[in-house]
C-alpha positions in Angstrom: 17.4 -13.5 -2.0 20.0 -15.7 -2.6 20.4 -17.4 -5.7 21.3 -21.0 -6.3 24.9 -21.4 -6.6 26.1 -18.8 -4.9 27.6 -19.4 -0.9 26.9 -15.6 -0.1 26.0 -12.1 -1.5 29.5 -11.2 -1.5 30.2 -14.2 -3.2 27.3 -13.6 -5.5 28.1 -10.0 -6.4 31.8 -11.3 -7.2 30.8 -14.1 -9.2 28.5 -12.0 -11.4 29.3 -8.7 -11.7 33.1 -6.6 -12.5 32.7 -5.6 -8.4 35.4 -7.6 -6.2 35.8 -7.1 -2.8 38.6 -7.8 -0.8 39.0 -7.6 3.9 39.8 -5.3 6.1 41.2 -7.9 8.4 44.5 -9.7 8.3 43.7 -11.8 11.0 44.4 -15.9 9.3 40.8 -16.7 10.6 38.6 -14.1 9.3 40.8 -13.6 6.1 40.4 -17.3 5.5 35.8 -16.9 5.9 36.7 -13.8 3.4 38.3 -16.1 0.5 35.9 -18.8 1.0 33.0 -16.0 0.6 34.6 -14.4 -3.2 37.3 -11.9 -1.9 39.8 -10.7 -4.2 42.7 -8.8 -1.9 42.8 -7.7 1.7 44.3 -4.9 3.4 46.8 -4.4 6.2 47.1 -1.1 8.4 48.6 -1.0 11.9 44.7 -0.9 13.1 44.7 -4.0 11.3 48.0 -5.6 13.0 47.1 -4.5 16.7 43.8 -6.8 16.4 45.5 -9.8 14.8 48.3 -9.4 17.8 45.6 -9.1 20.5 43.1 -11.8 19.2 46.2 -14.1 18.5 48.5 -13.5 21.3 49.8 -17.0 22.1 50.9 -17.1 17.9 52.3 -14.0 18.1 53.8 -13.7 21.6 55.6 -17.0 21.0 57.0 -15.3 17.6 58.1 -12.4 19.2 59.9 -14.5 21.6 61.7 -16.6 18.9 62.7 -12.9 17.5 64.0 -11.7 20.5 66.1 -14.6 21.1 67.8 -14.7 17.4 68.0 -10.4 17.4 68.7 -9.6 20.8 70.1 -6.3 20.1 66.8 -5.2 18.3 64.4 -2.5 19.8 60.6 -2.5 20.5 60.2 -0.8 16.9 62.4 -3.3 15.3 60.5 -6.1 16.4 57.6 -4.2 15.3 58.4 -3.7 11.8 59.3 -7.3 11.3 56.1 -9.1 13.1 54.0 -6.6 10.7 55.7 -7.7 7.8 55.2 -11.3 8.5 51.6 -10.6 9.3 51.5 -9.3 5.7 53.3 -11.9 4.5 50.5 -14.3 6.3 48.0 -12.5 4.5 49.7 -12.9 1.3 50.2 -16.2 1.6 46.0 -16.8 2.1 45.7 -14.8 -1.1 48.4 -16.9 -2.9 45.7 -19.1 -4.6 43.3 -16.2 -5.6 46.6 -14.8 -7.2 47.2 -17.8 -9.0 44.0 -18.0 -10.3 43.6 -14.9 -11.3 46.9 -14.5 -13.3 48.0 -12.3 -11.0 45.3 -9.9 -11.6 43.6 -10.2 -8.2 44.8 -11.5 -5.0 47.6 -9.2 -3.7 47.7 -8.4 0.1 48.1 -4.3 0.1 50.1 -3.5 3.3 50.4 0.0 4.4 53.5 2.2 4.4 54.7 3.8 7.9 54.0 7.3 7.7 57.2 8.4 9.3 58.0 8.0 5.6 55.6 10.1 4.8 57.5 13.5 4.5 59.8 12.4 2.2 59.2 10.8 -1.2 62.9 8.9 -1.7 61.7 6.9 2.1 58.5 6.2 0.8 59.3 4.9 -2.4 62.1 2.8 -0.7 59.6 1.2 1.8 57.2 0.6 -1.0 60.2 -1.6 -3.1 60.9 -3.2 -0.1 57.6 -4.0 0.9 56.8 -5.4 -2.4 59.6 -7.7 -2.7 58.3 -10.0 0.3 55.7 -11.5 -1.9 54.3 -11.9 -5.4 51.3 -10.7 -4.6 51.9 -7.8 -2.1 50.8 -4.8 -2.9 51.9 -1.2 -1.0 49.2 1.3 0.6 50.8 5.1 0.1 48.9 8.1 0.7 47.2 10.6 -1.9 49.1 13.7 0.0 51.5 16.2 -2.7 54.8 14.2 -1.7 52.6 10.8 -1.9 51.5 11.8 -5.3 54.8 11.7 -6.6 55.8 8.8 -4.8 53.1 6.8 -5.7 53.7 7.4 -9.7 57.9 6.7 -9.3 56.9 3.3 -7.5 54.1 2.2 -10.1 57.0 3.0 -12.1 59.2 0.5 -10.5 56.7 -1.8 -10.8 54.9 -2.1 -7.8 51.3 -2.4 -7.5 50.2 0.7 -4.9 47.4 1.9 -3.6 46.7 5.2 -3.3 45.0 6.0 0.7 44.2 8.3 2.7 42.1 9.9 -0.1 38.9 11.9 1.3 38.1 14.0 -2.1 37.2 13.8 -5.9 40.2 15.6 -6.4 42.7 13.5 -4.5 41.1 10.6 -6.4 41.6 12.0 -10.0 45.4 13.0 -9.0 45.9 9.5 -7.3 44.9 8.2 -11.0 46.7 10.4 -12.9 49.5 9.5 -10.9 49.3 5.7 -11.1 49.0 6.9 -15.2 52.2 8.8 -15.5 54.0 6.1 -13.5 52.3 3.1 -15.9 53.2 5.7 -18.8 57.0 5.7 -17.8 57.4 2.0 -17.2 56.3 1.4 -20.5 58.4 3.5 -22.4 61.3 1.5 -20.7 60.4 -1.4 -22.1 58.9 -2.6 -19.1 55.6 -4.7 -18.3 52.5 -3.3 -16.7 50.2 -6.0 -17.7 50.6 -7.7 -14.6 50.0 -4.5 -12.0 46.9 -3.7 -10.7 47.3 -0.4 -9.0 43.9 0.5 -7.0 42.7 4.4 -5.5 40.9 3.6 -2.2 38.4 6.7 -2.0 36.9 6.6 2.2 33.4 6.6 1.1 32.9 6.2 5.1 35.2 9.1 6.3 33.7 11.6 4.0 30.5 10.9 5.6 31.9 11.5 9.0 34.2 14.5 7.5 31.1 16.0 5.7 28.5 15.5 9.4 31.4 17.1 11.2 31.5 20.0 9.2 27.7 20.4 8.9 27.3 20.3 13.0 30.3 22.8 13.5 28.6 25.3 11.3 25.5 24.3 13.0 24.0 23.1 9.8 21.0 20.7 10.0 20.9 18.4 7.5 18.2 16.0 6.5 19.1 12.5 8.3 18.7 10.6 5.7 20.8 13.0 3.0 24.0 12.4 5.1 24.8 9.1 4.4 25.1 9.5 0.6 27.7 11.8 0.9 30.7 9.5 0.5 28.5 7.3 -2.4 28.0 10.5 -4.2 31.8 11.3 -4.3 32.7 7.6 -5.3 29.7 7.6 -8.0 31.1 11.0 -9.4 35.3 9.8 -9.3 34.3 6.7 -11.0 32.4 8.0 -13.9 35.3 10.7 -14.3 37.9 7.1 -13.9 35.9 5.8 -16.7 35.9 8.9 -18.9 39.4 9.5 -18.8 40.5 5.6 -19.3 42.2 5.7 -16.0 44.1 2.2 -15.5 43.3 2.1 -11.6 40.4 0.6 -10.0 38.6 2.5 -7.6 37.8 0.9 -4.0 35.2 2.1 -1.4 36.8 2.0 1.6 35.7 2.5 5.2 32.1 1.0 5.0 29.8 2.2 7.8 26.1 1.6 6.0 24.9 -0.3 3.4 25.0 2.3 0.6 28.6 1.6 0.9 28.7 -1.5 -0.6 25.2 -2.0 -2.3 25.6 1.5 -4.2 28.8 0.2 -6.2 27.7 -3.2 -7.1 28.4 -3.6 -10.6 31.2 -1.2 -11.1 34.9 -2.7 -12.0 35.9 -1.5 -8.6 37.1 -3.0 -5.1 34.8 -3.1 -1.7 37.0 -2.9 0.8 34.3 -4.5 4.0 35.5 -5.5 7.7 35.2 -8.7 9.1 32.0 -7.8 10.8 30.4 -6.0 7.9 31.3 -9.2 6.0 29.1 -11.4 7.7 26.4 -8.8 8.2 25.8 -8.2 4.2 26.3 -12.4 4.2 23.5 -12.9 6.4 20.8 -10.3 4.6 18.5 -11.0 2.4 19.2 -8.2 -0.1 19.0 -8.4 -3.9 22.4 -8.3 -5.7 21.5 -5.4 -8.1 23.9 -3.3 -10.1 23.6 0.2 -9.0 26.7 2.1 -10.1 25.1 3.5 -12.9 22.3 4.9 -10.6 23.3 8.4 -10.1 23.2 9.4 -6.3 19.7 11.7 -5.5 19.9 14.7 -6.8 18.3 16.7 -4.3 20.8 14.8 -2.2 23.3 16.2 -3.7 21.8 19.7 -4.0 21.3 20.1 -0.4 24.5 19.0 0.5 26.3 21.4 -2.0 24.1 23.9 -1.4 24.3 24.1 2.4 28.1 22.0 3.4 30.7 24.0 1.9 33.1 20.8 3.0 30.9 18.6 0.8 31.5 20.9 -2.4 35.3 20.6 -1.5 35.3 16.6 -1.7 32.8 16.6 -4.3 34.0 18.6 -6.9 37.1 17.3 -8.6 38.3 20.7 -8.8 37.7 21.1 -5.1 41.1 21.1 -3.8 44.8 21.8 -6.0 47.4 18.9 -5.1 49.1 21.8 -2.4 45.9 21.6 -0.6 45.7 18.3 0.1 48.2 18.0 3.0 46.4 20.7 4.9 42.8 19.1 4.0 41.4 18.6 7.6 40.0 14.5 7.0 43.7 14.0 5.5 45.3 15.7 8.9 43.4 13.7 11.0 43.9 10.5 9.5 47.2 11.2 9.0 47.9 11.5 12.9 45.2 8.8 13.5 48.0 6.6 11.8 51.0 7.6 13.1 49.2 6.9 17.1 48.3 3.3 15.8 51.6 3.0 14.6 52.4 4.0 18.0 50.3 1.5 19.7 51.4 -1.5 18.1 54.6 -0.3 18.5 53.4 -0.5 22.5 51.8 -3.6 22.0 54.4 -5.3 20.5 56.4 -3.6 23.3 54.5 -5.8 26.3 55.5 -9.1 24.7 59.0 -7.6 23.7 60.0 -6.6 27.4 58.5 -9.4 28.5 60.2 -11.8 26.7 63.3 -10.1 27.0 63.6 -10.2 30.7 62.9 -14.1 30.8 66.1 -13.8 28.7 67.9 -11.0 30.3 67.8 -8.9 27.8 68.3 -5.0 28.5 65.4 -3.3 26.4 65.8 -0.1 27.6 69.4 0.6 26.3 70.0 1.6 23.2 71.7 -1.7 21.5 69.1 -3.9 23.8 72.6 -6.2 25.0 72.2 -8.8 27.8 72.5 -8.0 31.2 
């Protein structure tokens, strides 16, 4: 039940325990319910982007038009890149008085890096810095692969406040926070403030689930139904007590919810819920208790089973179940990986239909390579 005082259980379990939580939408409106109900941060992907352009076309479409007019010359990608900045920029802007209140602490808007950037470390650390400097409180999604690794520690070293993605196993968690550690390490030793970062590892306590179910039907494996859905909360449960072990300087975040053992099994832990819009208002509206569970191991005959039976579950469960050159071939990491670059591709396209549009009212030439006026 609710208690007295508190506008929501979100805003309940910030308000009382070390757990924050912080939206998976970026659109103003829904960010704006997510600050009112406790959250912390918010996170921007292209997945992200293409729903804010579709749900607020006549915003956006206008934009793009103004853009069009003062860049003529640009292409459907360079619009692109600059309405998804400003989006971020939006979202930082909502977050501004969290940040303030927090000192800085809590409150950043972490906006994802392209992953065309994504092969070479220099490119992603260069789109990191870049990102970062359009606000105070931005902070820069790059992904826990072997080249994102290193680029994640030489930007925490140059002071920007990353978080590690596309992370699907204990072991991509632990190397995400040694990463973030080495790169805290270095700053330091120049003389440099860290006090003021607040670097996260986003472990997709909802992918693993789907990863680990995938597996366990292509091996025709039949699980217990109700085992499955622990199989991200017993990864998160086992990285965090290894985070806490080892003095790690990163919070952990849960990421991807699906089911409520996403977010009820971490309440309590000095971590990050990362819950979309809809999820939001579905924990809001339930009468659940606000109860720390972190500490609550998951089942072990859960775990058992699951190691026992899903090879793919004792690869994301134990931290020694990959080495860092594995990671780039691990299958969840492929698959996101291309899932990424097609929704860059689609708001790309998206952007694309307002660009062309716009442009022809203006007689611009799209299609040629400089984009100059008919």
């Amino acid at each position: 039940m609710l208690r007295t005082g508190f506008r929501s259980p979100l805003h309940e379990i910030v308000m009382t325990t070390k757990t924050d939580f912080w939206s998976e939408s970026c659109s103003a409106a829904e960010l704006r319910y997510a600050v009112e109900h406790g959250a912390t941060g918010a996170v921007g992907d292209p997945r992200a982007v293409v729903r804010v352009l579709r749900g607020e076309r006549v915003c956006w479409g206008d934009r793009i038009g103004e853009l069009i007019g003062a860049n003529p010359s640009w292409t459907d990608e360079d619009v692109m890149w600059k309405v998804y900045e400003e989006v971020g920029v939006r979202g930082a802007e909502l977050l501004a008085p969290v940040f303030k209140r927090e000192g800085g602490r809590k409150g950043r808007f972490s906006i994802q890096a392209g992953p065309a950037s994504y092969g070479s470390v220099d490119r992603m650390v260069g789109q990191a810095i870049g990102f970062s400097a359009l606000a105070s409180n931005m902070g820069v999604e790059l992904p826990a692969t072997s080249r994102g690794l290193a680029a994640i520690e030489e930007a925490v070293r140059r002071g920007v406040s990353v978080s590690a993605g596309a992370c699907f196993t204990a072991a991509q968690a632990i190397a995400a926070g040694e990463a973030i550690e080495r790169g805290l390490a270095r700053r330091e030793a120049e003389g440099l403030g860290a006090d003021a970062m607040s670097p996260v590892c986003a472990v997709m306590v909802g992918r693993i689930d789907d990863w680990v179910g995938a597996a366990a039907e292509r091996d025709g494996t039949a699980l217990d139904p109700e085992h499955l859905p622990w199989a991200g909360v017993a990864v998160f449960k086992r990285v965090y007590g290894i985070y806490r072990e080892r003095g790690f300087r990163a919070r952990l975040a849960a990421a991807a919810c699906r089911h409520q053992l996403h977010w009820s099994e971490v309440i309590g832990a000095d971590a990050v819920l990362t819950i979309p819009a809809g999820w939001q208002r579905f924990v809001n509206a339930s009468q659940g208790e606000v109860k720390r569970r972190i500490d609550e191991p998951a089942p072990p005959d859960v775990v058992a089973e699951l190691s026992d039976r899903v090879a793919e579950f004792r690869r994301v469960y134990e931290p020694d179940g990959l080495t860092v050159g594995e990671f780039d071939e691990h299958g969840a990491t492929v698959c996101e990986l291309r899932g990424l670059t097609a929704s860059y591709g689609e708001l790309t396209r998206v952007v694309g239909e307002d660009h062309r549009l716009k442009a022809s009212a203006a007689g611009v030439d799209t299609q040629s390579e400089k984009g100059v006026r008919r």
